[in-house]
N, C-alpha and C positions, 0 to 999 in steps of 0.2 A: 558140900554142894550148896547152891543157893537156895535149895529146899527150905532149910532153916525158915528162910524172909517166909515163907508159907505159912509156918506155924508159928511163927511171931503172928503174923496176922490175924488169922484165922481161929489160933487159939490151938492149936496142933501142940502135940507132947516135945518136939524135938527141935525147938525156937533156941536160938544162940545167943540174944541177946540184942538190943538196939544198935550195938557195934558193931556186924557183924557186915562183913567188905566198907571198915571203914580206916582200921587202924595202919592197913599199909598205904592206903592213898593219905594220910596224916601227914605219915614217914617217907613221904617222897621216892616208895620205892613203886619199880615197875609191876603194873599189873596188867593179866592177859586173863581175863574173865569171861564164861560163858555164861546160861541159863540155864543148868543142869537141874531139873526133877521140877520147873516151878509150874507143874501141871498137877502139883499132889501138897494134898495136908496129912502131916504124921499122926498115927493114932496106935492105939493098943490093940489089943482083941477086939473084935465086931464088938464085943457085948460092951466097951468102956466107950463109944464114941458116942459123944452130949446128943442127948435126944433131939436138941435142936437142927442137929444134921441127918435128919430120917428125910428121903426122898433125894438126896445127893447122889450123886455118883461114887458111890464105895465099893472100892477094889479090894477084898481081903490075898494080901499077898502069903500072909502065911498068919498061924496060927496066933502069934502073940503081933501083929503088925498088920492094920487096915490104913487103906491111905483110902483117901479125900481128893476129888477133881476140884483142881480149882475153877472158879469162876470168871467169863467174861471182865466182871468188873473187879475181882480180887486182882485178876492178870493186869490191869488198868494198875490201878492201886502199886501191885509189885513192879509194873514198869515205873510209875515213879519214882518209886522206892529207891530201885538201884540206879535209875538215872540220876537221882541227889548224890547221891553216896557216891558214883565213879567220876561225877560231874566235879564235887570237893575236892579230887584229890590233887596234889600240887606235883604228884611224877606221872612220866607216862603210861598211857590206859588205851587198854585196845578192849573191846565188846565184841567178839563171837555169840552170831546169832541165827544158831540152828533150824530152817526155816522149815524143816521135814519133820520136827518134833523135839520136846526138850526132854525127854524119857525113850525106856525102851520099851513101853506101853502107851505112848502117845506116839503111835503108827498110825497109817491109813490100816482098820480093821482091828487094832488094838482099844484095849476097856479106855482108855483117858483120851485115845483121837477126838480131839474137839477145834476143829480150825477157826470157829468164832473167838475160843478164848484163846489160842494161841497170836493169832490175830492182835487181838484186845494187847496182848501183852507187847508184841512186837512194834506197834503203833506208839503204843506210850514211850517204849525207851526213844525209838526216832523223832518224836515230838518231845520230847525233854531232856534228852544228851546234849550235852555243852557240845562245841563244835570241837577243842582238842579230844576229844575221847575218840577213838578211831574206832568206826563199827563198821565189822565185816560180817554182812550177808549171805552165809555157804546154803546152798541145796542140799543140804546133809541132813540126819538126823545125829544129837548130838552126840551117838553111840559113835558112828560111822569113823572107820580109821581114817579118812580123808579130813574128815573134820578135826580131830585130834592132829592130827599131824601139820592142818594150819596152824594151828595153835599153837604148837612146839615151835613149830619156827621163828613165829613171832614173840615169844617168849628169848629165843634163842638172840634173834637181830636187838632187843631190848639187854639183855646179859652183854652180849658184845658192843654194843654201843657204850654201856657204862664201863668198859673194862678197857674200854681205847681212849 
C-alpha cells in the first residue's frame, strides 16, 4: 500500500524506500493507483514509538503494531509526494481517490476519521497531478467493493488497450 510514503516521512518502521510508486511509471507500464492507509504511520509496540510522537493520535492495532494519524500537513506533503512520482511516469496512470476514507479506521466514528487531513491530502494531489494522470473521485471508502471494482476495470480497459 501507499502507507509506506508515511513512514518514509514521518520516520515510521515500514518505509520502502525513495522508489517506491516510481519504478513502473519509469517503465512505461500501466498504473491504476489509490491512497490506501495514507491516514497512518507504522510502528512497533506502544512502548517503541519515538517519544517525540507523545500527544498524536496512536491507534494500538494489536500488540506488536501502533500506527500513527497522520497529519493535515504530512497529508500535504504525501499529496506531493505521489503527485511527483505518478506525474513522472511516461505510461498511463489513473489515481483513485477514495473520498469516504483511505483506511478501514478512517470512517466517520472510526480512531483516524480526520476530514481536515484527508482533506489536506486530497487538495494536494488535485493541485499537483500533471493533467495526463486521470483522477477519479469515488464516494467510497477505499475498503468499499464499489470502489475496488472501479479500479479493476480500469486496470482492465488499460491491459486491453496494450494488448490490441
Amino acid at each position: 500500500t501507499t502507507t509506506e510514503l508515511c513512514d518514509q516521512l514521518a520516520g515510521g518502521v515500514l518505509a520502502a524506500g525513495p522508489n517506491r510508486l516510481a519504478a513502473a511509471g519509469r517503465k512505461g507500464l500501466p498504473q491504476v493507483v489509490s491512497l490506501g492507509a495514507l491516514d497512518m504511520v507504522n510502528f512497533g509496540a506502544r512502548d517503541t514509538v519515538p517519544a517525540q510522537f507523545e500527544g498524536r493520535n496512536l491507534y494500538v492495532h494489536n500488540p506488536s503494531v501502533t500506527l500513527m494519524r497522520t497529519t493535515p500537513e504530512e497529508c500535504v506533503e504525501l499529496g506531493r509526494m505521489i503527485a511527483d512520482k505518478l506525474s513522472g511516469a511516461s505510461g498511463p496512470v489513473a489515481l483513485f481517490m477514495p473520498l469516504n476514507g483511505v483506511s478501514a479506521i478512517d470512517v466517520e466514528g472510526g480512531p483516524f476519521h480526520d476530514p481536515a487531513a484527508d482533506q489536506a491530502l486530497f487538495d494536494a494531489l488535485r493541485e499537483n497531478l500533471e493533467d495526463h494522470v486521470e483522477l477519479h473521485e469515488l464516494e467510497h471508502n477505499v475498503n468499499d467493493p464499489e470502489f475496488a471494482r472501479a479500479m479493476v476495470d480500469k486496470l482492465l480497459e488499460y491491459v486491453e488497450e496494450r494488448d490490441s
